[in-house]
C-alpha positions in Angstrom: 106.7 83.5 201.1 103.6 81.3 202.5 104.0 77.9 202.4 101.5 76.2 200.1 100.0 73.5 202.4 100.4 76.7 205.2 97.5 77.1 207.2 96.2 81.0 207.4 94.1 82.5 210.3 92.2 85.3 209.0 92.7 88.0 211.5 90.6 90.7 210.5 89.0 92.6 207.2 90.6 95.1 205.4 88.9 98.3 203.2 88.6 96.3 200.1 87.2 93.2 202.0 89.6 91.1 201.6 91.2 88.9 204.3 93.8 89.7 206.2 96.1 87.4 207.9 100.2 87.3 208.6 102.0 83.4 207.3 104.5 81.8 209.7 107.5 84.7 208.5 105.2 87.3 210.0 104.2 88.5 206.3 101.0 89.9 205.6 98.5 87.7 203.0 95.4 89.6 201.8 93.3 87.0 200.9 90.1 87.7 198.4 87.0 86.0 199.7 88.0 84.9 203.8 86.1 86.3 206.1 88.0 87.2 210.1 88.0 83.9 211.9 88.2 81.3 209.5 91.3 78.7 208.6 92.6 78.8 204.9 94.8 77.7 202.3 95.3 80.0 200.0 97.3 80.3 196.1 99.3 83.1 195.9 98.8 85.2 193.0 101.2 88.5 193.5 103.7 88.8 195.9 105.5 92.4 197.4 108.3 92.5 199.3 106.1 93.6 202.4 102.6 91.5 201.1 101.0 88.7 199.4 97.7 88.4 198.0 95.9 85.5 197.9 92.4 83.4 197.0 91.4 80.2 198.9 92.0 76.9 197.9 90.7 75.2 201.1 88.8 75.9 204.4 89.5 74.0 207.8 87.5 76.6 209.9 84.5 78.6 208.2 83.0 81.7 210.5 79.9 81.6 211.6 79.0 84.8 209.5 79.5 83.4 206.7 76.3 83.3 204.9 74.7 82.8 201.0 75.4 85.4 198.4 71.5 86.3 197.2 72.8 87.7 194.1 73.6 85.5 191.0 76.6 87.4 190.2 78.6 88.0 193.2 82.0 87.2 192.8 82.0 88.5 189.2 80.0 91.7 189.1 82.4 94.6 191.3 79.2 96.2 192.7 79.0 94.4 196.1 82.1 92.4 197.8 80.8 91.6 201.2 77.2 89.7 200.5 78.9 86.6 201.7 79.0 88.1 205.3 76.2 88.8 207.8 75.2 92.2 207.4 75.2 92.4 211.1 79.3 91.6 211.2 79.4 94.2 208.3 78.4 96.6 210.6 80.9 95.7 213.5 83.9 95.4 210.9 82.9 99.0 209.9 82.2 100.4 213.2 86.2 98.3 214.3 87.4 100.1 210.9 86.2 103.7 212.1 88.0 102.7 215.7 90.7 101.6 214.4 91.2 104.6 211.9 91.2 107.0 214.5 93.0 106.0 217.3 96.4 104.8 214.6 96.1 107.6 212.1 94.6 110.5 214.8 95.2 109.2 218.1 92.0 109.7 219.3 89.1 107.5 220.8 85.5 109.1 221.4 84.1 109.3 224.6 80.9 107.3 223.4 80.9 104.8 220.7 77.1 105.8 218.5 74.8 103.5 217.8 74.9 102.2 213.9 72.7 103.7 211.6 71.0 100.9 209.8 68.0 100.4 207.3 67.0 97.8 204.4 70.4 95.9 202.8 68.7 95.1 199.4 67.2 97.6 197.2 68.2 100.2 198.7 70.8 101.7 195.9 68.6 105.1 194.4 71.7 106.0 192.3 74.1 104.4 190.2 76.0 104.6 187.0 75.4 101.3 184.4 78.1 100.6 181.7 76.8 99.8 178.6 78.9 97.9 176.0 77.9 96.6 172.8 79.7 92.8 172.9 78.9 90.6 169.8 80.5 87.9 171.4 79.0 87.5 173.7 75.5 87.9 172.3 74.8 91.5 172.1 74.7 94.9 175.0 75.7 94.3 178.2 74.1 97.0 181.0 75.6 96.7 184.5 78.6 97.3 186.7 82.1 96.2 185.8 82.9 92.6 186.7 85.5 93.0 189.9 88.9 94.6 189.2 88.6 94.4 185.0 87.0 97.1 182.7 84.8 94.5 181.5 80.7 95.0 182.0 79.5 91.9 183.9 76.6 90.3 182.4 74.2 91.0 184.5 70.3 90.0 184.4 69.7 91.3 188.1 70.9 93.6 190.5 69.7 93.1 194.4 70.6 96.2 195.7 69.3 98.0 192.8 65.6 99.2 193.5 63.3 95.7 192.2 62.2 98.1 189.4 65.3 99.5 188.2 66.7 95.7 188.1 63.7 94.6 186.0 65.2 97.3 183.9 68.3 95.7 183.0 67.4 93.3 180.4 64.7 95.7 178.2 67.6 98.2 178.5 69.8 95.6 176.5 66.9 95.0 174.2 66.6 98.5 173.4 70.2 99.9 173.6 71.0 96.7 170.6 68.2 98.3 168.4 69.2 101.9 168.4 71.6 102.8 165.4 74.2 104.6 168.0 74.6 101.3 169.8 78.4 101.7 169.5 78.6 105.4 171.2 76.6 104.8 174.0 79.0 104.2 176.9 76.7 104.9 179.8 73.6 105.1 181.8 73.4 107.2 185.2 69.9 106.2 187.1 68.3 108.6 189.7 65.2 107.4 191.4 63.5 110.4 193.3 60.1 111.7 194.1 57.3 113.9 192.6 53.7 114.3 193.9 53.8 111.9 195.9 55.0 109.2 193.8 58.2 107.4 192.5 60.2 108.9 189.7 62.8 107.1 187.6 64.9 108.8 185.4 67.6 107.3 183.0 70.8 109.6 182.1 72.0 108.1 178.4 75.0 109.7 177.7 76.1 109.6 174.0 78.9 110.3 171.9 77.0 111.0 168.8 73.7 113.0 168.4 70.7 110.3 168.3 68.6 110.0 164.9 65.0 110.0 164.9 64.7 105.9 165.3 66.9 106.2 167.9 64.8 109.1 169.7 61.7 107.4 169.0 62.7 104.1 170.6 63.9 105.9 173.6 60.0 107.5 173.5 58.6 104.4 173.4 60.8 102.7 175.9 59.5 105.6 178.7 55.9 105.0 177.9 56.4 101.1 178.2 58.2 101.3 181.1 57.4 104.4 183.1 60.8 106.4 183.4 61.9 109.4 182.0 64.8 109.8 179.9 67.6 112.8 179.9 70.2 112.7 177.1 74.1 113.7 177.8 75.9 114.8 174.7 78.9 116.2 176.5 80.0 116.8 180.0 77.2 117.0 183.1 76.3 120.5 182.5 74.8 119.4 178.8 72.3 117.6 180.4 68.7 117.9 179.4 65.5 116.0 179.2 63.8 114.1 176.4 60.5 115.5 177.0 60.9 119.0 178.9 57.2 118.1 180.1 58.4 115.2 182.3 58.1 116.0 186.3 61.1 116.9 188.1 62.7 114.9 190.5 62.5 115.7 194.2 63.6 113.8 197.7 62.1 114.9 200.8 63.3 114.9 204.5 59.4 114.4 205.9 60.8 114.8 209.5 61.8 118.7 208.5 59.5 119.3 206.1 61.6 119.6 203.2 61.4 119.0 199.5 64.6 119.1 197.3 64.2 119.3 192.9 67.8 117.9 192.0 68.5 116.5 188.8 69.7 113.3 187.8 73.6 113.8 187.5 73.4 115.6 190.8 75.1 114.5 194.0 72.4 113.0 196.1 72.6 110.0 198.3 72.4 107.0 197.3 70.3 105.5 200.3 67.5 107.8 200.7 66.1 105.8 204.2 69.8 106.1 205.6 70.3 110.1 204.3 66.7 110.3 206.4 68.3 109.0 209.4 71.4 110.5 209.1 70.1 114.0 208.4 68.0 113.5 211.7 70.5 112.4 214.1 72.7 114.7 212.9 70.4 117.6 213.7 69.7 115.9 217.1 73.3 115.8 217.7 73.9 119.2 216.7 71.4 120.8 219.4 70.8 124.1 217.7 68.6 126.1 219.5 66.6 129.4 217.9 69.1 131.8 219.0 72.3 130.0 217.6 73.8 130.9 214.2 75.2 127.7 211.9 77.4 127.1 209.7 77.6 124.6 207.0 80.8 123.7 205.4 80.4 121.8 202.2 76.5 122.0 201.7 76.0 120.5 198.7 72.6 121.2 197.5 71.2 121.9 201.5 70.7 118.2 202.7 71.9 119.0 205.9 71.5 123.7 205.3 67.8 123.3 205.1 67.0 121.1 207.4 68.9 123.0 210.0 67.2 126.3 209.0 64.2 125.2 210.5 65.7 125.7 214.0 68.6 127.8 214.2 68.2 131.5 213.5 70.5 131.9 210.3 72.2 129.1 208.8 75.5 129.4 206.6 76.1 127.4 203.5 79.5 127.4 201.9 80.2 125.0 198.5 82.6 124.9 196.1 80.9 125.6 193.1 79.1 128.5 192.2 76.7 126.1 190.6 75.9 124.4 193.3 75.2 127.3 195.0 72.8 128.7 192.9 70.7 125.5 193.3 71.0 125.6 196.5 69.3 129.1 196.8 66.8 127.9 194.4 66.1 124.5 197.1 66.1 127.3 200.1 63.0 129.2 198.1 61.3 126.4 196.6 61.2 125.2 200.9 60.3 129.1 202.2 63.6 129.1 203.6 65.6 131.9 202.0 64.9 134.1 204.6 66.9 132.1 207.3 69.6 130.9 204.9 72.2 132.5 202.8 74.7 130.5 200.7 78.4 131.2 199.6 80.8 129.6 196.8 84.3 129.1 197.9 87.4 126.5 197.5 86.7 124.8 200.7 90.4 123.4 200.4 92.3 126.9 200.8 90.9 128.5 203.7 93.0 130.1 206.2 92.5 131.5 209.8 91.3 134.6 208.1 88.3 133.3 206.3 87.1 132.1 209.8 86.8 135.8 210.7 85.1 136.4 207.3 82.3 134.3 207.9 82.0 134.9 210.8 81.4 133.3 214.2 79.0 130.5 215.0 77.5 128.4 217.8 77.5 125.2 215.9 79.4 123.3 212.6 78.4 120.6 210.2 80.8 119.5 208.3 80.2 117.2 205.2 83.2 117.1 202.8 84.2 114.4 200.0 86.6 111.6 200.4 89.6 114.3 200.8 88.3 115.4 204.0 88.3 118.7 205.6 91.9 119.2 206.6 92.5 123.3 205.7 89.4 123.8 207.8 90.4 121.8 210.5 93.9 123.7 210.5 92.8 126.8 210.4 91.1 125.8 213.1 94.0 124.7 214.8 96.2 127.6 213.7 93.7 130.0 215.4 93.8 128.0 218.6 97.3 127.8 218.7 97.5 131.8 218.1 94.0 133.6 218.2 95.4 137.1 218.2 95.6 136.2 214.0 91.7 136.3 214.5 90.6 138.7 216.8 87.3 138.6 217.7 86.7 135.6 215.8 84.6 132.8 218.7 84.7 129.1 217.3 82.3 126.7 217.4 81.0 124.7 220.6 80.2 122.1 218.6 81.3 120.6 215.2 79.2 117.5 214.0 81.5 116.2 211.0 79.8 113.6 208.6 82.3 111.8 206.3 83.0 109.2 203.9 86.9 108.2 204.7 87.6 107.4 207.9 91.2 108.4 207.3 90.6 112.0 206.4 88.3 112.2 209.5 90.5 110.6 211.5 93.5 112.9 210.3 91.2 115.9 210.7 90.1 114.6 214.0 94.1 113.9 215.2 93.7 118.3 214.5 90.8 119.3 216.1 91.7 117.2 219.5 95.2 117.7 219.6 95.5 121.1 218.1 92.4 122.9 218.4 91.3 122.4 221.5 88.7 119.9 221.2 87.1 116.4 222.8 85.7 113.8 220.6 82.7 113.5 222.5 81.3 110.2 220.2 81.8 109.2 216.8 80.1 105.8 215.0 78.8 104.4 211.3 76.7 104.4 208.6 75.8 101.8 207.0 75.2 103.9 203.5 76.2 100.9 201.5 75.3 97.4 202.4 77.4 95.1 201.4 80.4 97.0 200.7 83.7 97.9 202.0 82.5 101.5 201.8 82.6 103.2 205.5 80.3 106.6 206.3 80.8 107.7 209.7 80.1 110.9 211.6 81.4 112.3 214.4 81.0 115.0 217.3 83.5 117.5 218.6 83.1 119.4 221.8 84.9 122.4 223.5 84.3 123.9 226.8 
């Protein structure tokens, strides 16, 4: 058990942020607000037989990345839990986390280490998801994010990595949401900003537990006028979605570099950091290298961030998503772009496939692979299981290439410990994205190679 007067060196960061350092038994000590490099004391607040964890009581050494919190509620509000470090070390703790993750977990290191991808660290957030509480006590609605580790909504009048219009939002939300009559059954509010002609749209997602009256509607009216935003009610689940007033422009984002325009709608997956998605989408092309002859395939495509894009060089691109749904939008983005004649998509459970569903789709020159946080692993086997017996297959030629863009370094680095070790291929580089300033979260991509 540390000592209470025991000095800690912070050693490195770990995925939530926190501090982490070993006490003179050789325990670990994850301390909440220590940055690597610095000299603490620290109160112990739960203990494990393996771990501590910790909050600082005293400094003897500060790093020289520590720097001012801009926003008025860190270290309350859960939102951001690294604004007391240089976004600069950020970026190296990520791009050590990425390392790290794939050598211990996949025992792998890429031949080149990528450049960070990089762009603005405030007001960069185009999505999020706002708790709304009604909270007499403490003076009326609360509209934010939870206050760190509690189901409590943090009383927030500001959010710095909101867009500077959506956080001027925050306080006339609570104005309005404490004079509707269904102020009690309104639990949330999802906000999407996007683009239409040319110009910025907002749009706020209410979702309600009880069908609004007309004062209730009318405020809402009002409140869209005032403000400029457009509002789409959520009665039940994400399909029930509609808008306020059907006459309303959709929302769009573009990727100006490929000459593509996406309608989504507000409850859709879309990144959050549309500068960073530009970026990303780009290199990832780049590192991709399709050239007009080469057929591509796009495992988990979503609504064709990466398909369409692609479709402008190769000479058929391949979408496959999990949900019918999706797909259908997806079709609907291809058309809308004059793509559909270079791009098909498919709906399948990305998380069963076998060796014979490679054969189904069919061979390809080139992958991009973009899967949740649970990673691609039955693709990546089946990968592997082909390698390891191809007559399963036959005929069956797989890819030259595999760009993999990902959101968990572990499940990359799991699936990458299958592709190098039992599929046959080289991690030829691999570094981050900085999607979310300011957080623990890590984005990454990768490239895979075979000769």
């Amino acid at each position: 058990m540390s000592e209470v007067n025991e000095w800690l060196r912070i050693e490195s960061l770990d995925l939530e942020a926190q501090g982490v350092a070993h006490d003179a038994q050789g325990k670990v000590v994850f301390v909440e607000g220590a940055l690597p490099g610095e000299e603490v004391q620290v109160k112990v607040l739960r203990r494990k037989n393996q771990w501590e964890q910790a909050i600082v009581t005293a400094w003897r050494r500060q790093s020289s990345q520590r720097v001012t919190p801009r926003c008025p509620h860190f270290g309350i509000c859960g939102g951001c839990k690294m604004q007391h470090f240089h976004v600069a070390a950020q970026v190296a703790v990520k791009q050590r986390v990425l390392e790290d993750n794939l050598w211990h977990l996949g025992k792998v290191r890429p031949q080149q280490v990528l450049r960070p991808i990089e762009g603005p660290t405030w007001g960069y957030r185009y999505r999020a998801r706002l708790s709304v509480r009604h909270v007499p006590k403490k003076g009326g609605v609360l509209v934010g994010f939870h206050e760190r580790k509690s189901s409590y909504v943090a009383d927030m009048r500001q959010c710095e990595i909101l867009p500077p219009h959506v956080s001027a939002l925050l306080i006339p939300l609570r104005e309005l949401i404490a004079g509707m009559h269904a102020r009690d059954r309104l639990p949330q509010i999802e906000v999407a900003v996007g683009d239409a002609a040319q110009h910025t749209v907002t749009a706020l997602v209410l979702r309600h537990l009880e069908s609004l009256d007309e004062h209730d509607l009318s405020r809402l009216r009002d409140f869209a006028r005032v403000h400029g935003v457009q509002w789409w009610l959520q009665p039940k689940g994400p399909d029930s979605v509609h808008l306020l007033d059907p006459a309303d422009t959709p929302l769009a984002y573009r990727l100006p570099e490929f000459g593509v325009e996406m309608p989504f709608r507000p409850t859709d997956f879309t990144q959050v950091n549309h500068h960073i998605n530009r970026v990303l989408v780009g290199r990832a092309v780049r590192l991709l290298d399709v050239q007009p002859h080469e057929r591509v395939i796009d495992w988990f495509c979503g609504l064709g961030n990466f398909t369409l894009p692609l479709a402008r060089h190769a000479s058929e691109v391949l979408g496959i998503e999990g949900s019918e749904t999706l797909v259908q939008r997806s079709r609907e983005n291809a058309a809308h772009n004059g793509l559909d004649g270079r791009v098909r998509f498919e709906a399948r459970n990305l998380f069963e496939l076998e060796v014979a569903d490679l054969l189904r789709y069919g061979s390809a020159q080139k992958w991009l692979v973009d899967p949740p946080r649970e990673g691609a692993f039955a693709l990546s086997k089946a990968l592997a299981d082909w390698h390891q017996r191809p007559e399963t297959a036959p005929g069956f030629q797989p890819p030259r290439r595999i760009v993999y863009v990902s959101c968990n370094p572990a499940t990359l680095s799991r699936d990458a410990g299958l592709l190098v070790h039992q599929a046959g291929y080289r991690c030829t580089s691999a570094g981050v994205v900085n999607m979310f300033p300011h957080t623990a979260h890590v984005e990454s991509l990768a490239v895979f190679e075979r000769d």
